[in-house]
N, C-alpha and C positions, 0 to 999 in steps of 0.2 A: 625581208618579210618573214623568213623561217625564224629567224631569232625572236621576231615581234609575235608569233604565234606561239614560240618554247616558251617566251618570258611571261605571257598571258595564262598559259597553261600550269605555269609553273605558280606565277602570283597566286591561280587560284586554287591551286593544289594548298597552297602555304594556309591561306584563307581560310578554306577549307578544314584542314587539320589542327587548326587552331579552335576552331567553331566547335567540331566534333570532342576534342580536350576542355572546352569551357562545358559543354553540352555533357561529357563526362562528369567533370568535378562537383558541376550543380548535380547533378544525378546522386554521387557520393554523399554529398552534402546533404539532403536532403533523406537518405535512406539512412546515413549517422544521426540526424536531430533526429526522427523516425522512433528510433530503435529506441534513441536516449530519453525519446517523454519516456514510452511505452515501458521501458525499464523505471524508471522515477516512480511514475504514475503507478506502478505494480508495487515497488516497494512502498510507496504511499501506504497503500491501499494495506497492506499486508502488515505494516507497522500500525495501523489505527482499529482495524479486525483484532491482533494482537492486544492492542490497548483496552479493548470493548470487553475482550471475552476476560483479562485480568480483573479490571473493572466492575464484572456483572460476577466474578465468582468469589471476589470481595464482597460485593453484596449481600450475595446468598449464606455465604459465610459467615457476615456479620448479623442479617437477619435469621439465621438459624440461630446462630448465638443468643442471641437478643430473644428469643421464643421458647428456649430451652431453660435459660435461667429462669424466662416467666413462671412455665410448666413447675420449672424445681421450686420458685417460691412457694406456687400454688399448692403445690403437692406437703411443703412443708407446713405451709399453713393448716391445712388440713388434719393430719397427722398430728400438732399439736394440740388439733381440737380434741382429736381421738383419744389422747393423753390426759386431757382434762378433764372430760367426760368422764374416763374409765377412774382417775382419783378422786373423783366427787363420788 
């Protein structure tokens, strides 16, 4: 009977420590995916903010361009009127 009581004890010791190891590694497993969106999803995130702010000062830089040559047309235009005027 002692032996039938060590071997019960001991079964569920084993049981036990197994359960608690599964109970870990799902734990692991879980706090690793975790981390891995959150790192992904960050760099995500931080490569398309990147993309936006190149993107938007492209933009700007192409619509200033595009407003400054207007300006210099304008301004030239002008200036040849003055020229015209002044040789008549």
């Amino acid at each position: 009977m002692k032996h039938v009581i060590t071997l019960f004890l001991f079964s569920f010791i084993m049981s036990g420590c197994s359960t608690v190891a599964q109970v870990w590694d799902t734990g692991v497993d879980v706090v690793s995916n975790t981390v891995d969106t959150v790192v992904t999803g960050a760099s995500d995130l931080v490569t398309a903010v990147g993309t936006d702010i190149v993107e938007t000062g492209a933009f700007v830089v192409d619509t200033t361009a595009g407003v400054t040559e207007a300006v210099s047309e304008k301004i030239d235009d002008e200036t040849d009127k003055l020229y015209e005027e002044e040789g008549n």
